[in-house]
N, C-alpha and C positions, 0 to 999 in steps of 0.2 A: 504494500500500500504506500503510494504516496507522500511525502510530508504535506502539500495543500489536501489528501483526502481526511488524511487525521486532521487537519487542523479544521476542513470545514465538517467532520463529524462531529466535534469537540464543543461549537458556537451553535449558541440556542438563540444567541441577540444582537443584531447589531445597531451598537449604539453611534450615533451620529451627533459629532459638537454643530451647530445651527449656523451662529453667523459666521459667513467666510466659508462653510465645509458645504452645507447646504445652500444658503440662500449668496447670493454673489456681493458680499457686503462694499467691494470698494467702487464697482461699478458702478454699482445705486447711490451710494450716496455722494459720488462725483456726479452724478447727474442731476441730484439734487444741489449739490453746492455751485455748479456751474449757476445757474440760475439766481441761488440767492447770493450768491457774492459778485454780481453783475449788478443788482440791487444797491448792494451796499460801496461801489463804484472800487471795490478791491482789483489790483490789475497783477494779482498774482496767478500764481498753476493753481486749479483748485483741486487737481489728483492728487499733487503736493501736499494743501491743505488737508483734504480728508487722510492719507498718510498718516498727517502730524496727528489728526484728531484721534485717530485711531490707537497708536504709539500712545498716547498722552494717555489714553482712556484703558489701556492696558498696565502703564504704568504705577495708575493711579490703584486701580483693582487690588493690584500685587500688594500696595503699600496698605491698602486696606486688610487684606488676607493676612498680612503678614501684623498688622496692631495687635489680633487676637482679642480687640475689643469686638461689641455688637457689628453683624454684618451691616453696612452699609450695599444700596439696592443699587440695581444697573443703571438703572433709571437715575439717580442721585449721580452716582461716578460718571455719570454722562452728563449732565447739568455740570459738574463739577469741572472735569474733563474739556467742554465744548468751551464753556467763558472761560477758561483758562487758555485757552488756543487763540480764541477770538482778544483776547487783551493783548497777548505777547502779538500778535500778529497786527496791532494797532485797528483793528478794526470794532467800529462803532456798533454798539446791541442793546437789544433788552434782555431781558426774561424770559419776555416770549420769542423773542430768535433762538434762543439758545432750546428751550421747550418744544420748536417745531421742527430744528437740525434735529434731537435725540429721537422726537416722535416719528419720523421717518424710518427708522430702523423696524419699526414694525411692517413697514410695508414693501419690504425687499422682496423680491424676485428669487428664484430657484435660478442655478446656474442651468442650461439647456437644456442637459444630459442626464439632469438630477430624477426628473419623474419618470421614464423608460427604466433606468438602472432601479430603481428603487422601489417601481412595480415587481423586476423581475426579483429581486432578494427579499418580498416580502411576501414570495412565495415558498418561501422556503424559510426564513425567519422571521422573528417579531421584531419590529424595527422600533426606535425609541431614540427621541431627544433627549442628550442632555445639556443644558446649555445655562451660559451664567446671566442669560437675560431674566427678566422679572416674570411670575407666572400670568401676571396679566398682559405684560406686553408677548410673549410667548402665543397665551391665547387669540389675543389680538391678530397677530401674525396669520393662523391657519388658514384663513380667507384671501391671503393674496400668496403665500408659496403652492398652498391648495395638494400639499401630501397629505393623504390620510395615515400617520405614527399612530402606533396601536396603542403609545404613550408619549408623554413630552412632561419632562422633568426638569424642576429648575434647582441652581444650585442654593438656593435660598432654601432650601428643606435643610441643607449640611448648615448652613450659618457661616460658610466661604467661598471664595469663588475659588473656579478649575486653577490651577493645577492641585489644589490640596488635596491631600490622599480621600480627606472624608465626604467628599462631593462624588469619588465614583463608587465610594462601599456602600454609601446609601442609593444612588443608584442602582446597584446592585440589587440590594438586598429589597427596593422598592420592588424592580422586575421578576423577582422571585429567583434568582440565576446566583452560582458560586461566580465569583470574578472571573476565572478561566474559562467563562461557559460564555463571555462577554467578547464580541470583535468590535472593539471602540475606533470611529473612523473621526478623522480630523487633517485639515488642511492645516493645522498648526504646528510644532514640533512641541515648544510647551505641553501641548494636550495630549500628545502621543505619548511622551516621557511619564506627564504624570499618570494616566491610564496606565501606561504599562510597568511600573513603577507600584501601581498598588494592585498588580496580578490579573490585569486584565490582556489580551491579546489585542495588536492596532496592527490597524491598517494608516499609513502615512500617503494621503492625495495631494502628490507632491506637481500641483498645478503650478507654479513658478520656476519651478526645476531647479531648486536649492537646495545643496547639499545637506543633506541631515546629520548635525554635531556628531564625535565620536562619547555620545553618551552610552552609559553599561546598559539602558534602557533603550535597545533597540525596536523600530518595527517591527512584526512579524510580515510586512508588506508594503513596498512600498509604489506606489500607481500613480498613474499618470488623468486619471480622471475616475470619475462614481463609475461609467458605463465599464473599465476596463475591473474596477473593484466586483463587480455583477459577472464577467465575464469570467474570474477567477472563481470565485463564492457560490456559482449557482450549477 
């Protein structure tokens, strides 16, 4: 028997991080910032921009994850996050600019390939969000990515955002599944480390084609899109 036949006997779940893995986060929200930073007469890149937002709002996650005080919500580190960018960047806001950049994250788009690949693998397994957005912006979402997840879990049930070990045990143990019985899929390397790090099996959807660190937590896959992760898996 094969090593991919053991491995896909082995996965009862595949778990999927959301923004970025699933839904195409920097596409969308450069096509949203093209527009309102036309608005606000900024004569910068605004792929650039969204970049920075992005970095900044991961940054900011991490430092939160890491206080070990009360979790602070996606939704907050993005408010937090966004006027943080928009200041250093000298650009003039309210409240509510900064409220309707983060409220856009609900309504991202699935990268092309995502719903063919993801009908085929969820004929064969239970498929399931985890993701460190907020459960109401999560809910929010399903009407414009329009996957039917058999669940979509946020990291606000652990009280930390991804990468902490206790966001994939309680996914876990939410999905009914030992960790090893888990193929956690992620465009991110972060995600893949910490997943595989607390004993789960990853899949790395290495769509920019960047090298993955020589971390002791390796992939057990690493693909070049969802459709090619479908084509191994099913």
């Amino acid at each position: 028997m094969s090593d991919i036949e053991i491995l896909k006997r082995s996965i009862k779940v595949c778990m999927f991080d959301q923004y970025g893995t699933v839904v195409d986060m920097q596409t969308g929200l450069w096509e949203v910032a093209v527009d309102f930073l036309k608005t606000k007469g900024w004569k910068g890149n605004a792929y650039a921009f969204v970049t920075w937002w992005r970095r900044t709002h991961f940054e900011n996650s991490m430092i939160d994850a890491l206080l070990q005080r009360a979790h602070l919500s996606y939704r907050a580190i993005g408010h937090l996050s966004v006027g943080q960018v928009l200041t250093r960047a000298r650009i003039a806001h309210t409240a509510e600019d900064v409220e309707y950049l983060v409220s856009c994250i609900e309504r991202l788009k699935c990268f092309p390939e995502v719903p063919d690949a993801l009908a085929r693998l969820q004929a064969r397994y239970k498929l399931v969000v985890l993701s460190n957005g907020d459960p109401d912006m999560l809910e929010a979402a399903r009407k414009h990515h329009g996957i039917p997840f058999d669940a979509v879990i946020s990291v606000a049930e652990a009280n930390a955002f991804k990468p902490h070990r206790a966001t994939y045990e309680m996914a876990a143990e939410r999905t009914g599944v030992a960790l090893d019985e888990v193929m956690f899929v992620a465009n991110h390397e972060f995600d893949c480390v910490g997943a595989k790090a607390a004993g789960m099996r990853t899949a790395f959807i290495d769509r920019r084609q960047r090298p993955f660190a020589a971390w002791p937590y390796q992939p057990d896959l690493v693909l070049p899109s969802m459709t090619a992760l479908a084509d191994v898996l099913v």
